[in-house]
C-alpha positions in Angstrom: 9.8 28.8 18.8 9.4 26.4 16.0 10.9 22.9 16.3 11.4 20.0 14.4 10.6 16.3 15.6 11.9 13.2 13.7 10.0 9.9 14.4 11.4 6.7 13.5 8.8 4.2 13.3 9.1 0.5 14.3 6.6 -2.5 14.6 6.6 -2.0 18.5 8.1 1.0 19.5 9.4 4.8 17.9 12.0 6.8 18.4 11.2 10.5 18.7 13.9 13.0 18.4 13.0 17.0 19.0 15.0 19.7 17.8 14.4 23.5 18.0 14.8 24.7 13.6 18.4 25.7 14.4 19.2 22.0 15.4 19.6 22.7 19.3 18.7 19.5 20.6 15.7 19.6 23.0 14.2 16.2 23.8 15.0 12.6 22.6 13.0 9.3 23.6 11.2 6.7 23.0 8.0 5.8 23.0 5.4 2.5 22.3 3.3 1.7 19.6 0.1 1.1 21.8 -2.5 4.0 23.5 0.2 4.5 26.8 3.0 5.8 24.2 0.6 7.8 22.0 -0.2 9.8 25.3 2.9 9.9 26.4 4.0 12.1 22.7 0.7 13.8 22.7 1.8 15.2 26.7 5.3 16.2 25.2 4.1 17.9 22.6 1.9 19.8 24.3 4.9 21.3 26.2 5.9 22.5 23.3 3.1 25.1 22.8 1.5 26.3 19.7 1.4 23.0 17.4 1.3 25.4 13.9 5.3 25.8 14.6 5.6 21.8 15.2 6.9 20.3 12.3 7.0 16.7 12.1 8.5 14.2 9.8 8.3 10.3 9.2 9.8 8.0 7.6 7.3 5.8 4.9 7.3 2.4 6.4 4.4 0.7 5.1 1.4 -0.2 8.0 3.5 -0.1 10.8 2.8 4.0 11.2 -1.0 4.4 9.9 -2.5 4.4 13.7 0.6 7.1 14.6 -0.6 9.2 11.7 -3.9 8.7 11.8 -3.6 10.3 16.1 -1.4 13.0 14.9 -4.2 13.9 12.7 -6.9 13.3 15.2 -5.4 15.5 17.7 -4.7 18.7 15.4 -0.9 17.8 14.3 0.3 18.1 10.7 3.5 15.8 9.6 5.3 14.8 6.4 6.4 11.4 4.9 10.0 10.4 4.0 10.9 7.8 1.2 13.5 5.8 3.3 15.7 5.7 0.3 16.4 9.6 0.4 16.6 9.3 4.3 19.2 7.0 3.4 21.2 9.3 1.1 21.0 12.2 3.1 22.3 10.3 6.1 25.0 9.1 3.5 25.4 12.9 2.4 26.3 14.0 6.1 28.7 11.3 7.2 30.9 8.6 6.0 30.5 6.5 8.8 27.9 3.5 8.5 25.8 3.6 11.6 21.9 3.1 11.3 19.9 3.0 14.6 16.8 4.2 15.5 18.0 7.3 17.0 20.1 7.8 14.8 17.1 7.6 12.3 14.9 10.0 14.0 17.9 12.5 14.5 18.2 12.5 10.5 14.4 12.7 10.1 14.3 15.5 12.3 17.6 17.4 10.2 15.6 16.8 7.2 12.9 19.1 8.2 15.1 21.9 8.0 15.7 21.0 4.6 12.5 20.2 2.7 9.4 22.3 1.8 6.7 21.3 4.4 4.0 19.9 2.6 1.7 19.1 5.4 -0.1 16.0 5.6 -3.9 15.7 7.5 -7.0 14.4 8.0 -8.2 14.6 4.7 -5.2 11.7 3.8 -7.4 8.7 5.6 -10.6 8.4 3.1 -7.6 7.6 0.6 -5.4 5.7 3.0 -9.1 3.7 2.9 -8.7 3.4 -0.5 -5.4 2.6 -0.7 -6.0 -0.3 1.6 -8.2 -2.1 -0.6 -6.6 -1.1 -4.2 -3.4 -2.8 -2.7 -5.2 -6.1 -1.9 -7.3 -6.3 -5.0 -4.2 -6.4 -6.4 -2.7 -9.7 -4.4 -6.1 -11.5 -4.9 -5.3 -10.6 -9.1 -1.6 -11.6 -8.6 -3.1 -15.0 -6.6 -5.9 -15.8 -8.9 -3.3 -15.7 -12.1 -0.7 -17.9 -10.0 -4.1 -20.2 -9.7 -5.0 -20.6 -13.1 -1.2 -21.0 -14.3 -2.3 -24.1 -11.6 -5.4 -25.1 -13.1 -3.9 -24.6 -17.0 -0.3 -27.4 -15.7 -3.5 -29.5 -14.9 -5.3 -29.5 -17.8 -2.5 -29.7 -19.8 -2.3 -33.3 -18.2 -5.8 -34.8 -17.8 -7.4 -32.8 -21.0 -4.7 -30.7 -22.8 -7.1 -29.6 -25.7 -9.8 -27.6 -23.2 -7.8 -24.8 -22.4 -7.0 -23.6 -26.3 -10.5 -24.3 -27.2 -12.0 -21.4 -25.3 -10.5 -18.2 -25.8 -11.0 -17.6 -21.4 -10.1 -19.9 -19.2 -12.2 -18.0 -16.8 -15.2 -17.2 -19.1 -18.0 -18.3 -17.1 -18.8 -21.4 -19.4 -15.3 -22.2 -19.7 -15.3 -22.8 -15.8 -19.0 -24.3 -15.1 -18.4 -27.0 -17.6 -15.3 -27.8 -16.0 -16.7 -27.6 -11.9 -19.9 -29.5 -13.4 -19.2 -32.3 -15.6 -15.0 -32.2 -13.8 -13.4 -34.6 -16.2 -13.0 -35.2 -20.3 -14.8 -38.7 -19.8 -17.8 -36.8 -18.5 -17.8 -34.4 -21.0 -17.5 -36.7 -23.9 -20.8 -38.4 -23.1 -22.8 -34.9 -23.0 -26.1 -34.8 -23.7 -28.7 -31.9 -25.5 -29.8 -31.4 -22.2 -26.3 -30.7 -20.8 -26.5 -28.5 -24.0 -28.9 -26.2 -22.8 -28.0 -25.9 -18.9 -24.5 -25.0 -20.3 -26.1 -22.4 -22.9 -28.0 -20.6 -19.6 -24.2 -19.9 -18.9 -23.1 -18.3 -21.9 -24.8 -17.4 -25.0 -22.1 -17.7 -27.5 -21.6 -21.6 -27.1 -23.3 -22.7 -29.9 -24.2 -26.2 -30.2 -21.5 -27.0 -33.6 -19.1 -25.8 -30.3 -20.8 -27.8 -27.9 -20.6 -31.3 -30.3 -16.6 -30.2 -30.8 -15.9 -30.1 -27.6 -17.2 -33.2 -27.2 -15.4 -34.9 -29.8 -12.1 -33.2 -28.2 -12.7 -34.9 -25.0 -13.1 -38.4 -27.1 -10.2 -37.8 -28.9 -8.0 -36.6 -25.7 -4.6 -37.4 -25.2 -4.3 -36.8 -21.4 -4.0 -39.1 -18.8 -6.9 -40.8 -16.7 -5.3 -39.7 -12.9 -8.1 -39.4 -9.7 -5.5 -37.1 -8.3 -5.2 -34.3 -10.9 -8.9 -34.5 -11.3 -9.7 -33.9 -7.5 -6.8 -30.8 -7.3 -8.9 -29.9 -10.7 -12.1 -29.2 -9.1 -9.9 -27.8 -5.6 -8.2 -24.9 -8.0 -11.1 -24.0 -9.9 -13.0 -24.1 -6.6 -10.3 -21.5 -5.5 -10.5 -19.3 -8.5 -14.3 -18.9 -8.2 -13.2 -17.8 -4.5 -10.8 -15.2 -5.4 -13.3 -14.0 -7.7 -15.7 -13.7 -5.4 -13.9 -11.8 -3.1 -12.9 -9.6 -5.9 -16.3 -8.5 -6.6 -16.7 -7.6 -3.4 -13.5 -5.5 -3.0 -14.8 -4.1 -6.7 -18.2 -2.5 -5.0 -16.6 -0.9 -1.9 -13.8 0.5 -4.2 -16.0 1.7 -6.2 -18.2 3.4 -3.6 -15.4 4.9 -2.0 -13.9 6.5 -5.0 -17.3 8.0 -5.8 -17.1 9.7 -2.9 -13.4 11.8 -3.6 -13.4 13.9 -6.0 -10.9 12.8 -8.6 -11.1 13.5 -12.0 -9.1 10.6 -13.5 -13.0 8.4 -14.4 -13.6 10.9 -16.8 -10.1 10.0 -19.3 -11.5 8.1 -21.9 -11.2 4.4 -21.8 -10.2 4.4 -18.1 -12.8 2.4 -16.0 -13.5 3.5 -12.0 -11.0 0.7 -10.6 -8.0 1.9 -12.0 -8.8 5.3 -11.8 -9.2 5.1 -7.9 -6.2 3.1 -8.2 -4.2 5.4 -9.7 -5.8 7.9 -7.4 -5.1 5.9 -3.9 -1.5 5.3 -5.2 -0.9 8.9 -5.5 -2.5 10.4 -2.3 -2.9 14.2 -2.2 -2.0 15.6 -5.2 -0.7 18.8 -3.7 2.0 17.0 -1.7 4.1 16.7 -4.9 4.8 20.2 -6.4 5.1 19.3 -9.9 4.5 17.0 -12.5 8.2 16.0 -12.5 8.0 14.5 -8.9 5.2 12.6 -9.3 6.6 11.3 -12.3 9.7 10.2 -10.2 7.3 8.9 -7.5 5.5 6.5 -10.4 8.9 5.7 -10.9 9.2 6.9 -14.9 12.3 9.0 -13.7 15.0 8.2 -16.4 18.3 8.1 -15.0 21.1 10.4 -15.9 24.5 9.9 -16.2 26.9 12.5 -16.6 30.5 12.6 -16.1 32.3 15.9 -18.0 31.3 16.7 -21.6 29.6 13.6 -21.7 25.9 13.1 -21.1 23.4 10.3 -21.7 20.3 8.7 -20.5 19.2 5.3 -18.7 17.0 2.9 -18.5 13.6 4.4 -15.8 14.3 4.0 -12.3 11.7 1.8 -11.2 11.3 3.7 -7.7 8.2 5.1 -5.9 4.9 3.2 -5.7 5.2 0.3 -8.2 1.4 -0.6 -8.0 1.2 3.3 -9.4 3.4 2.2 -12.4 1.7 -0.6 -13.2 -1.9 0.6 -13.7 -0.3 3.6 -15.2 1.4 1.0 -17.6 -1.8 -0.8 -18.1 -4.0 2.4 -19.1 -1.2 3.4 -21.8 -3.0 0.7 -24.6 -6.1 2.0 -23.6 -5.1 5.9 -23.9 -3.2 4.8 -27.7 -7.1 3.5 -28.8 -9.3 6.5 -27.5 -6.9 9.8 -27.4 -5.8 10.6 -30.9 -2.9 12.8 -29.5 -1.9 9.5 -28.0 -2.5 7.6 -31.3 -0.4 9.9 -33.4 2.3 10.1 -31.2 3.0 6.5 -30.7 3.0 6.0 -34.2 4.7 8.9 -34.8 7.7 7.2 -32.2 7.1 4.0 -34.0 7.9 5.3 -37.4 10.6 6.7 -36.2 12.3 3.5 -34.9 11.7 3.5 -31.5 10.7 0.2 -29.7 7.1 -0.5 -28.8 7.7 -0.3 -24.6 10.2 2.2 -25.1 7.2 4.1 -27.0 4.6 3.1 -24.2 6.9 4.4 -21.7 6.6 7.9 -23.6 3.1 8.0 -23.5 3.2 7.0 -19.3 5.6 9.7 -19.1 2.6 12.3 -20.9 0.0 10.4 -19.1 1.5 11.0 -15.4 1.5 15.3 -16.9 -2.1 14.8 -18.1 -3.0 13.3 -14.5 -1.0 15.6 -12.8 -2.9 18.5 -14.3 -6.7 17.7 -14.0 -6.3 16.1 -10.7 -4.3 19.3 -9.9 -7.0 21.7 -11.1 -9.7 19.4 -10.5 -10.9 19.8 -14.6 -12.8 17.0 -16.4 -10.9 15.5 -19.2 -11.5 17.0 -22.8 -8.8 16.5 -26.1 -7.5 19.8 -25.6 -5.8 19.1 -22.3 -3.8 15.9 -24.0 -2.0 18.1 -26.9 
């Protein structure tokens, strides 16, 4: 007999509801996150017989169900993964009433199942759970190395307000080793030819008519003489260099783990390795969304609808699904418009045509998200003819 089991996951504990595919309620309890409550599912669902009739379903809730998923997996069990928002308007579909528990939870879940093609997650899901892992916290460590140099700019703006506009990157390896070696305009107003060429070992483009500039910018500064703002100098570009540092690392063991899959997404022009496995981690298995459509929706490029009548018209996107997925979507559209002509042409073509430059750009992630969907699908290396 096949049956359908809802979890609803919690930092500590899960609810686990078990229902035969007509609904017949057959078990309901609860059981802890820790090796005692994985047995104590693992010895129930054994009861249950042949596990190819088990269907399981989850509800997406961030860490807190990776080691549940990953023993499913590891003991021959398939499942499925809610978004909480359409467990919420399916609960909100059945009943008026406003009650949200955790049983309650895993008794939807479980109803769900009955409702939803069973695209069957596994084993297969960890290398890019892996992946996933460390695509999401590169991307805190790019989020907290920005916040730190919108630090390190406020104090520059203060003790030597000219620096920062004089290089074109703040955090251009010269910019920064002038800054953590010689720390304050005084110091680098008395610079010397030999300072010249240890500076020059840095980076090759600082010629020495830039080198005597910058000196006479620090003579002529404006900003303020302060022991504090020159110490929390040198601590915030002693934290950037950090940040950096650990991004490099995260950089090589993203890299060698995407070599590994095999994802087609390095091979669109102008996309480099990390956001390709980004955009790869982001989207898991390709074959758990059925069409292009719905993994538009998951990016989040859905445009609502609203329709009342005779009346129709369209929204603004609605920003739902995997935002990290939208953003280096977002970020590879530029790059797409300067090495895909079909790209190129189109935007103009949008452009000349009135429509706003990010209203264009969201266009082209809309295509983008088909083109993905399509070679990742089929497993095909990019050529033009797949982008017309």
């Amino acid at each position: 007999m096949p049956y359908h089991i809802g979890i609803d996951i919690s930092k500590y504990k899960h609810n686990c509801f078990i229902a035969t595919d007509a609904g017949a309620m057959v078990k309901e309890f609860t059981f802890d996150n820790n090796k005692e409550g994985f047995t104590l599912l693992y010895d129930k669902l054994l009861k249950l017989g042949d596990s190819s009739k088990i269907k399981i379903g989850l509800e997406s809730t961030g860490h807190y169900g990776t080691n549940l998923k990953s023993f499913l997996s590891s003991i021959g069990y398939t499942y499925i993964e809610f978004n909480p928002f359409l467990t919420s308007q399916f609960s909100k579909a059945l009943s008026l009433r406003k009650t949200k528990t955790d049983k309650v939870d895993a008794r939807m879940i479980s109803r769900m199942l009955g409702t939803v093609d069973y695209e069957a997650l596994h084993t297969r899901f960890y290398h890019i759970e892996d992946l996933k892992e460390l695509v999401r916290q590169r991307d805190v460590y790019m989020t907290d190395r920005s916040t730190e140099l919108i630090h390190l700019t406020n104090i520059l703006d203060k003790v030597f307000p000219e620096y920062k506009p004089f290089f074109n990157n703040i955090l251009g390896a010269g910019a920064l080793y002038i800054l953590k070696k010689y720390k304050t305009k005084e110091r680098i107003s008395k610079l010397t030819t030999r300072d010249y060429e240890s500076i020059k070992s840095k980076t090759r483009r600082f010629t020495y008519p830039k080198f005597t500039q910058l000196k006479q910018l620090a003579i002529d500064s404006i900003g303020i003489q302060s022991k504090s703002l020159n110490y929390l100098l040198r601590l915030s570009i002693h934290h950037i260099e950090y940040i950096s540092s650990l991004l490099d690392e995260l950089d090589q063991e993203i890299t060698r783990l995407y070599q590994m899959t095999d994802s087609k997404l390095s091979t669109l022009p102008g996309m480099g390795v990390i956001q390709a496995a980004t955009i790869y981690a982001e989207i898991g298995l390709i074959d758990r969304f059925p069409s292009a459509s719905q993994l538009t929706a998951h990016a989040g490029y859905d445009v609502r609808i609203i329709q009342s009548g005779q009346t129709e018209r369209f929204g603004h996107i609605v920003k739902r699904g995997s935002s990290l997925l939208r953003k280096a979507i977002w970020n590879y559209a530029l790059p797409s418009i300067r090495f895909m002509p079909v790209m190129t042409e189109y935007y103009h073509k949008k452009r000349n045509e009135g429509k706003h430059h990010k209203v264009v750009l969201t266009h082209i992630c809309r295509k983008l998200i088909r083109l993905i969907y399509h070679i990742e699908s089929n497993k095909l290396d990019y050529n033009p003819s797949l982008s017309k």
